[in-house]
C-alpha positions, 0 to 999 in steps of 0.5 A, a space after each residue: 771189158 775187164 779181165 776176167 769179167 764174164 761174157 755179157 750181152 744185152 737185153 735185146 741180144 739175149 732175146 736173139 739168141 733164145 728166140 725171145 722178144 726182148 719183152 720178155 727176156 725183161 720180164 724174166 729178168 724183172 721176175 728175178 729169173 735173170 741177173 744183169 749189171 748196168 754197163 756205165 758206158 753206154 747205159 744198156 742192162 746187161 746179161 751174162 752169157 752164161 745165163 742166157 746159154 741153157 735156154 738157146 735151143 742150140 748145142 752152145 759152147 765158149 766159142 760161140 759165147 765170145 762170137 755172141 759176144 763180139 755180135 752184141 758189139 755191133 761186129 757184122 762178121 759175128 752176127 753172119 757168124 751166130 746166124 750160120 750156128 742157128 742155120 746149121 741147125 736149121 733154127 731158121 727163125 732164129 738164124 734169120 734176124 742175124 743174118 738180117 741185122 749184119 746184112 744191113 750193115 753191109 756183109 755181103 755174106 750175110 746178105 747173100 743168106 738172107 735173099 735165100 731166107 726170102 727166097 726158100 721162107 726160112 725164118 720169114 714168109 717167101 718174098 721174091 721181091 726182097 731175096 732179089 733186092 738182097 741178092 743184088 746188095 750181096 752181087 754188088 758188094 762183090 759176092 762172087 755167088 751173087 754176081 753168077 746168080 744175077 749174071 744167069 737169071 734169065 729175066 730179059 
């Protein structure tokens, strides 16, 4: 990113961060609503930030921008970072597909999240059978909570 350029992050992160399909997030950007730039590296339209920011039904500040930013980048810890932001507001809904998208790329944290977002039905419908499945991927990815959870379920 060049020096000064504003935040941008793409169309699908955009959608993310609003609570939005990415359908329409490129429909409010083919209406005009939203201004973008192509980045030549690897083809994807790209938003600034500061466009997308009035509409996250969160308080928002640069902070979060530039960790939105590094999520974008495909950065797990960032990800888990910006679902935690939308958790702490209890916006579920939108915590949860972060959580998601930075457990399958293996933070332990973030999985550890996303088998209570199963477990309690926080952004998803209740599934015991996945929020066990994602507790044991955060135990064994060394999740020191995780592994006390596995070691006392009672399940024999």
């Amino acid at each position: 990113m060049r020096a000064n350029a504003p935040l941008s992050v793409g169309i699908q992160t955009a959608g993310m961060l609003v609570g939005k399909t990415e359908r329409t997030v490129r429909r409010w950007h083919d209406g005009g609503n939203i201004v973008s730039a192509k980045d030549h590296a690897t083809g994807r339209v790209m938003i600034p930030i500061d466009e997308v920011t009035p509409h996250i039904p969160i308080p928002w500040d640069m902070d979060k921008s530039m960790m939105a930013s590094r999520a974008d980048q495909g950065d797990a810890e960032a990800m888990n970072v910006v679902a935690l932001y939308f958790m702490n507001e209890e916006q579920y809904e939108l915590a949860f597909p972060w959580f998601k998208l930075a457990a399958e790329k293996g933070h332990p944290d973030a999985q550890h999240w996303l088998s209570k977002c199963y477990f309690k039905g926080w952004g998803t419908d209740r599934n015991q059978a996945l929020g066990l499945r994602w507790l044991g991927e955060a135990a064994n990815n060394g999740h020191a909570i995780a592994q006390y959870q596995i070691k006392t379920l009672h399940i024999l």
